[in-house]
N, C-alpha and C positions, 0 to 999 in steps of 0.2 A: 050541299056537298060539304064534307068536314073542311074544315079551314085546313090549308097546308101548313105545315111548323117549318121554322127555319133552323137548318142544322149549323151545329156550334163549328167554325171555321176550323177546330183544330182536335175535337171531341175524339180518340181514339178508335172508341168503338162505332162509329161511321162507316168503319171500312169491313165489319164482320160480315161473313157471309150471310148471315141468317139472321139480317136484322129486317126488322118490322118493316111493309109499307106503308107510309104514310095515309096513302089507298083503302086500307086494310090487307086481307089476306085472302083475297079469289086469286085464283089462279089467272082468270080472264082478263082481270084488269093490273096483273103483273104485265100480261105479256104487251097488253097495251101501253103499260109503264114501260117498259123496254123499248117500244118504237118511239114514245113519246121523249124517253133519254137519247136514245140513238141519234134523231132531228136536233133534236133541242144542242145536243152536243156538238153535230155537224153546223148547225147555225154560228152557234157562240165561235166555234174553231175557226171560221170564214172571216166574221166578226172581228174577231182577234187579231188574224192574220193582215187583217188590212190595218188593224191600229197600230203603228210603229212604236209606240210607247209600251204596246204588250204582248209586239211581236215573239217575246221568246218563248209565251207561254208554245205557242205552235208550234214553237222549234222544239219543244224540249218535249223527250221521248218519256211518257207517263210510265213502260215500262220500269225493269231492274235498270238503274244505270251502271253504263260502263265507262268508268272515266278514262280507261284505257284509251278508247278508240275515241276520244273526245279533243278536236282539233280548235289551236286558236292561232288565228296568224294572224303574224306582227305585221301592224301596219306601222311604219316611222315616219307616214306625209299626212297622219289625221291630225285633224284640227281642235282646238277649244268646244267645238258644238259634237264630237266626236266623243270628246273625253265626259260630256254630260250622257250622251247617249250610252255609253257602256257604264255610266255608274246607273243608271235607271234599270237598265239590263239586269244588274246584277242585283239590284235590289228584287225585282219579279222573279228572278232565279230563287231566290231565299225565298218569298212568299211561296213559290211552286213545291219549295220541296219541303215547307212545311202542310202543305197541303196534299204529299201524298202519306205527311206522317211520318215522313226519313229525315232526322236532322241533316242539314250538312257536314262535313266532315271539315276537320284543321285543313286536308291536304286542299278541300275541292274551294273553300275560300281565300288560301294563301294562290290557288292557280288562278281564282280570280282577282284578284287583287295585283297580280302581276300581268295578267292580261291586260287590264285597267290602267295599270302603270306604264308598262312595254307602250300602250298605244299613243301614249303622246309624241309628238313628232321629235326627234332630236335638237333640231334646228332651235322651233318653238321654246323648248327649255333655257338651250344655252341664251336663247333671247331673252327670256324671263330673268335670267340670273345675273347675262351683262347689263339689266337695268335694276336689279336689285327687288323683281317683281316678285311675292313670295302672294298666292291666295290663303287668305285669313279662314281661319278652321272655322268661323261664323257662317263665311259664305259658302263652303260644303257641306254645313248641316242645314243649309237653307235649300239648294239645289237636291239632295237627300231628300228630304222633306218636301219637294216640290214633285221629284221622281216617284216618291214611294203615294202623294196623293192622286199624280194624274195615271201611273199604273194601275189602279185599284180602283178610282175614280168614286164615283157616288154609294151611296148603302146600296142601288140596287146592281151595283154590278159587285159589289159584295155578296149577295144573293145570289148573286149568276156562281162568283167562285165557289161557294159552297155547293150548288149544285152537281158543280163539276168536281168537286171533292165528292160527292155521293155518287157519279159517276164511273169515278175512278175505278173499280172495278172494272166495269164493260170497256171503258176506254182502253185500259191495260189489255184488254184481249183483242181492240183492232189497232194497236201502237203502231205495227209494223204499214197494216195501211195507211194509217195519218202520215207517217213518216213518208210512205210514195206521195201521201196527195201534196204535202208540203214540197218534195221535193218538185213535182211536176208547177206548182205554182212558182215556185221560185226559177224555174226556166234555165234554159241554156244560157240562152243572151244573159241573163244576170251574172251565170257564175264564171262568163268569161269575161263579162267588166268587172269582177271584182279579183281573179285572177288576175290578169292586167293589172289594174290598181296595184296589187299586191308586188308584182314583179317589177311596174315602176318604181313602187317607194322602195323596193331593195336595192334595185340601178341605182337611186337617187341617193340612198342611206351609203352605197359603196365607193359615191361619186363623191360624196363631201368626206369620207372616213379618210381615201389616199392620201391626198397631201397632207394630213397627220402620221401617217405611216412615212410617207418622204420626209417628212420634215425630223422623224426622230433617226431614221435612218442616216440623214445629215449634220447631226447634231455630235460635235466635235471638242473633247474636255479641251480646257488651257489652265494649266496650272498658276496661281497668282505670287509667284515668287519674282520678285523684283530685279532688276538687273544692278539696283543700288544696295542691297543686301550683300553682305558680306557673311554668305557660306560657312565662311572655315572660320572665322572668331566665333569658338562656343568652348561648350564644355560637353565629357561626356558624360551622360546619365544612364542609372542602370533602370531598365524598362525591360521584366520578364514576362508582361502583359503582351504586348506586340510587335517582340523582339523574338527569337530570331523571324524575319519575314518566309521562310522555307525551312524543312528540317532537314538535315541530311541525308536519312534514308529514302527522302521521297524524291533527290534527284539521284538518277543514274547517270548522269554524264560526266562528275566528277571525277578526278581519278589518285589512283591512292595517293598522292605527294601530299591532299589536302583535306583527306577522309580523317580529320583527327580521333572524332570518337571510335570509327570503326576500327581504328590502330591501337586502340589501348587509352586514349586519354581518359580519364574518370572523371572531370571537372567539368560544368560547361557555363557556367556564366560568362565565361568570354563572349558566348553567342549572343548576349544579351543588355550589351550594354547601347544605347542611341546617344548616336552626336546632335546637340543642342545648340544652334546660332543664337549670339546673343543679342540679336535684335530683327529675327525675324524664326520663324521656320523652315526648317526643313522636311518636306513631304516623305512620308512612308513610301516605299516602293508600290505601285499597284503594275500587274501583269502585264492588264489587259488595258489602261491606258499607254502604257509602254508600247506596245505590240499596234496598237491602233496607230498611233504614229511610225513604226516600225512598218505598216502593213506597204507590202509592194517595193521595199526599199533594203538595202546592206546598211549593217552596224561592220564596223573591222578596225580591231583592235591591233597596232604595229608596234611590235619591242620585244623587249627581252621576255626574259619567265616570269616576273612581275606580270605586266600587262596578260601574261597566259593567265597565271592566279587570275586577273581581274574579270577576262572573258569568261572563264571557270564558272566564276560570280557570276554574271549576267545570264551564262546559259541556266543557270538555278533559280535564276529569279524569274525571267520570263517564261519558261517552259510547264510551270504547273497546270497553266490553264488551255494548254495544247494535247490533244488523244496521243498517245503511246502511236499509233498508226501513221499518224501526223507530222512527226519530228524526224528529223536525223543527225547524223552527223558523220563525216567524210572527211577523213586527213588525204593529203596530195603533197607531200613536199614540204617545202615551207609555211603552204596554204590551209588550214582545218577550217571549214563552213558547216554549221550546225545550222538545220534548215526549217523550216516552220510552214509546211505547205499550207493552213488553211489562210495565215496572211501573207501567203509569196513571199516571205520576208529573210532574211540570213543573219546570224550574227558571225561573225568570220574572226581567226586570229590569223597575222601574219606573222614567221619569224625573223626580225630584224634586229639584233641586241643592240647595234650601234647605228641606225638608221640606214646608214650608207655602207659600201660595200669592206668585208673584215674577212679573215679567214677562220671566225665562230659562224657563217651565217651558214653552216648545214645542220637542219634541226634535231639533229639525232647526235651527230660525235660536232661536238664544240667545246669540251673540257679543254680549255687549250689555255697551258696558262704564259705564253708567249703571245700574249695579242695586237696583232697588227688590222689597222685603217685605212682605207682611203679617205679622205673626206669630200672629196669632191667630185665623187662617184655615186651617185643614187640612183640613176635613170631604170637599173635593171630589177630594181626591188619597186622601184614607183611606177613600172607598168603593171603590175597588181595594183595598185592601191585608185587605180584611174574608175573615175564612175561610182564612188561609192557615197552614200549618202550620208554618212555620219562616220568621221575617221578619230580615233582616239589613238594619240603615241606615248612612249615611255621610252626614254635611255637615260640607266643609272646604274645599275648593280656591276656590270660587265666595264662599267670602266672605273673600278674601286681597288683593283688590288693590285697595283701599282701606281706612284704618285705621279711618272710621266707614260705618257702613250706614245706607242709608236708611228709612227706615221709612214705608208710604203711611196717609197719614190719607183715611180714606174706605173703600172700595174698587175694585179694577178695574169690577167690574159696572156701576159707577155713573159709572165715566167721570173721577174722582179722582183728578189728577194732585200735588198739594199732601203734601209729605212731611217728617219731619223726618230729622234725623243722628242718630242713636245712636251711641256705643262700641259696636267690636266684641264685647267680651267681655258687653254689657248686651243687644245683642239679640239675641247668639247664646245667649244663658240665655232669654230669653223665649220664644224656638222654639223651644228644648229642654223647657220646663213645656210648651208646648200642644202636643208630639210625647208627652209623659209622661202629658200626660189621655189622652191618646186612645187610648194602650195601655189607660192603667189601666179607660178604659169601653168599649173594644171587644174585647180579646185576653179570651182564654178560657186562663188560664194550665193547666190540667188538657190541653188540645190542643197551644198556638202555644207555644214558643219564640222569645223575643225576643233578638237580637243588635244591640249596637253597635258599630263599629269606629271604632275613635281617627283622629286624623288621617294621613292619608299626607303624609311628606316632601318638600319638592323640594331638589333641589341644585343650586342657579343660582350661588354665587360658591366655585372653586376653593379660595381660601384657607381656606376654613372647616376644610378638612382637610387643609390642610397642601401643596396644592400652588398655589406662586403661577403658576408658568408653565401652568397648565391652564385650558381654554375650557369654562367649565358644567361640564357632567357629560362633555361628550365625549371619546373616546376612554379613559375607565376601564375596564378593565377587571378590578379586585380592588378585593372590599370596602373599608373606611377596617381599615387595621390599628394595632399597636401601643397597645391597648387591654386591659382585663380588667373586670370585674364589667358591672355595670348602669346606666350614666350616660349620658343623651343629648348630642348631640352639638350645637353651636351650626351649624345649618345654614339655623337663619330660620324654625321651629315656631313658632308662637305655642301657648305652651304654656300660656296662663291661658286657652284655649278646650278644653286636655285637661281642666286643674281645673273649669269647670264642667261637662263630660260626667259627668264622674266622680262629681260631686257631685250632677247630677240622679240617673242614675241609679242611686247606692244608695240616694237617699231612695224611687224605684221600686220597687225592689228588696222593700220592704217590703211591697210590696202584690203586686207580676208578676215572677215571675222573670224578670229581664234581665241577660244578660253581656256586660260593658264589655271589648270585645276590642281588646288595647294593643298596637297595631303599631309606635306610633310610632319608640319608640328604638330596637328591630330593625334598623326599614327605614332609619332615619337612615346605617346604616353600611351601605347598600347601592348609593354613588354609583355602582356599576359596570354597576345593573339596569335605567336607563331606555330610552327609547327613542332618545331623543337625536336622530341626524339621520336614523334608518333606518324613518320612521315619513309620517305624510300631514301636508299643513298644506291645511286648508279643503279637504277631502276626497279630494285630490291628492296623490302620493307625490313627496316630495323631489328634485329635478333635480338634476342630479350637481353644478351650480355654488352648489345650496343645499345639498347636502351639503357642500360645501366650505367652507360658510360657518357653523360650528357657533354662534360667536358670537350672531346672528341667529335663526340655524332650528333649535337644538338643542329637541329637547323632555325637559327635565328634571323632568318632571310623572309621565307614564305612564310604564308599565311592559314591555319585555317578554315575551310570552307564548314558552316557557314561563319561570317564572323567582317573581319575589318573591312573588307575587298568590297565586301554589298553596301556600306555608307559610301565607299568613293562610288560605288554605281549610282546608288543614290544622290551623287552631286551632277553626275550629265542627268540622270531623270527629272531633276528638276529643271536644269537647263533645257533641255528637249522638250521635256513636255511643257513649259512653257513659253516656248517661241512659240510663230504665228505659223499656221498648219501652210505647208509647203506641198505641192501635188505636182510633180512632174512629168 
């Protein structure tokens, strides 16, 4: 009998149709060679199938493959002896498909390669790496190397694979049966213990993943600004990098008193300048830490048109990161609450220009330039303000244009028109003790946060800072410069109504956490941020011939948006968002 020759493992032309028998060329002893491939192949495929180390030659379909329909599921609870078995896998994957002549493809060893990968347990890794455990590239090319010997095993089952490379034809034509017999040996009971398996290590994979989803879901910023920091000793700096924190046209809720550029202003560096503590920082506003401390709880801002500027501010700065669908806003009276349903949250303004009760507190007609007080009347204004979680107050503008206040003996209810004069600074203390009871018997300091803000500036005569050819505040456009440290500036503050703020409330203090937030000498050097002539008078926006006439129609009062208002936001945002989170 002629010696059999041994065909080359990877010879191309092995796989022609019309290549030679070894046998010779009868026809008799082809068909013999056929049953003798047929056996021979059923043997070795049995063979195989029982060898786990060359298990996949079985599995894998000698036909076209479809890696479409080619399934690998994650197992997340295999083990070390797991992750050698599927690198040996994958190496008999490569020898088989050099052995039908089709290289692999990028896509079909990046999928095994991730399969490979994926199979290691979760658990196991983070083990690995909480000990610093890394396997050296030595020991996977020795395991490699141990894989690709005992897959392939001796020269004579090197022999065998070539065989079945010369088979490879005929076997292509009963692919589909190998594929039943495979399947029927692999049994029911097998593929519902490795279903099983499969569905525990997903249970198991979902059961260790939650408490890392809880735990970031509880994960709560705190701002690291110190309670020994001093805020307001800085300076300002111009920063057009991350300055302004909102642009105008992207909030709608402003309204024209404070839309400067949409009135005509042509300048905008105002919006851009940041206040600098000099011995610590001050946090840029962020939205959505705001709003996460805000979520389920009222902001309400109480005072005059000032503090409305200020809320103005705040509904601009927090509202970006909230859907159009999402927001609102609802005036009632004295009361406007701009609402934030995806954090339950409100930020509210009340109208109070003198805390306690006056006959300006109707918020629509209070041009009233006879103004009378009670000071010892607040209860009807302070049942709004009950239950709210963070209260900011303001009274300053509305008692500046005259130098004594009147004071009502009697009350409104009663029809009590008889009133005396006080000094400014005597009955702005007296409204200040009966705003200080009313904290100290209604606020729930374990809840509410109390805020005061000092007076806001005006800048009505040019010379104050040094220019005499200038009309108000018109056409400035750069802070007051030529300055260093902390000194206010002579612009017309009555600053013996800062001394009594200040002096009520640290004796508060004592009793209700309240922060006395000091805008004043800030804002003094901010003649460039009002509104001046690009703003409404009696509810009207300025005609171009009272724009022309700054003199007259400047409004040196308000503010801006965006612009000064957003750094005093910026001083409760760092206060709030750095206290200790509070859940009521």
């Amino acid at each position: 009998m002629m010696a059999r020759r041994k065909l080359p493992l990877l010879e191309a032309d092995s796989f022609g149709l019309k290549h030679s028998s070894p046998f010779g060329g009868n026809g008799r002893r082809s068909s013999k060679y056929s049953v003798f491939v047929v056996i021979s192949t059923v043997l070795l495929l049995f063979t195989f199938m029982y060898n786990e180390d060359v298990k996949t030659i079985a599995e894998h379909p000698f036909g076209s493959r479809d890696s479409s329909r080619t399934e690998f599921p994650i197992r997340h609870d295999i083990g070390h002896q797991q992750l050698k078995q599927a690198i040996k896998e994958d190496e008999v994957a490569i020898l088989i498909e050099k052995a039908e002549g089709k290289p692999a493809t990028e896509k079909d060893r990046a999928v095994m390669v991730d399969v490979v990968e994926s199979s290691v347990g979760k658990e196991e890794r983070n083990e690995e790496e909480s000990h610093g455990v890394k396997t050296p590239a030595i020991d996977r090319k020795q395991e490699l190397r141990e894989a690709k010997e005992h897959a392939i095993g001796d020269e004579g089952k090197k022999e065998e694979l070539g065989e079945v490379k010369a088979a490879a034809p005929a076997i292509e034509e009963e692919g589909r049966t190998l594929r039943e017999v495979n399947a029927s040996i692999m049994g029911k009971k097998e593929r519902k213990e490795e279903s099983s398996q499969v569905k525990a290590a997903n249970s198991s994979f979902h059961e260790v993943k939650a408490p890392a989803v809880e735990k970031t879901e509880r994960q709560r910023i705190v701002l690291d600004v110190p309670e020994s920091c001093d805020l307001f000793d800085g300076r300002w700096v111009y920063d057009d990098v991350n300055y302004p924190v909102y642009k105008e046209a992207e909030c709608g809720f402003m309204t024209e008193q404070v839309t400067c550029m949409r009135n005509g202003r042509r300048d905008d560096r105002f919006q851009k300048w940041r206040w600098q503590p000099k011995d610590c920082t001050l946090p840029r506003f962020d939205a959505k830490v705001m709003l996460d401390r805000l979520r389920g709880k009222r902001l309400m801002f109480v005072g005059d048109s000032l503090n409305r500027n200020q809320w103005e501010s705040m509904i601009c700065l927090v509202q970006s990161v909230v859907p159009w669908n999402k927001k609102s806003l609802t005036k009632n009276g004295s009361l406007s609450v701009f609402r934030l349903e995806e954090y339950n949250a409100t930020v509210e303004f009340y109208w109070a220009p003198f805390l306690v009760e006056s006959n300006s507190d109707d918020p629509k007609i209070h041009s009233i330039l006879n103004r009378i007080i009670m000071p010892k009347s607040i209860d009807k204004h302070g049942e709004n303000w009950k239950n709210v979680d963070y209260l900011v107050f303001n009274t300053y503008i509305w008692w500046m244009n005259t130098p004594t206040m009147k004071v009502l003996r009697g009350s409104f209810d009663e029809g009590s028109t008889e009133y005396d004069e006080v000094e400014r600074p005597l009955a702005y203390r007296r409204v200040l003790n009966t705003w200080a009871k009313w904290v100290q018997n209604n606020v729930n300091p374990n809840r509410t946060m109390v805020f005061f803000m000092s007076m806001s500036p005006n800048h009505i005569r040019s010379t104050d800072w040094g220019n005499p050819t200038g009309i108000k505040c018109a056409l400035e456009t750069e802070p007051v410069g030529n300055w260093s440290g902390w000194r206010p500036l002579e612009v017309g503050t009555d600053w013996r109504l800062f001394a009594v703020a200040e002096n009520v409330i640290g004796r508060l203090r004592r009793k209700v956490p309240a922060t006395f937030v000091k805008i004043t000498a800030m804002s003094e050097y901010r003649k460039d941020a009002h509104t001046s002539v690009h703003t409404l008078r009696q509810g009207k926006l300025l005609t171009a011939e009272q724009q022309a006439d700054p003199a007259h129609f400047s409004d040196c009062i308000h503010w801006c948006l965006p612009g000064l208002p957003d750094t005093w936001n910026e001083f409760l945002y760092a206060r709030i968002a750095s206290s200790s989170w509070n859940d009521h």
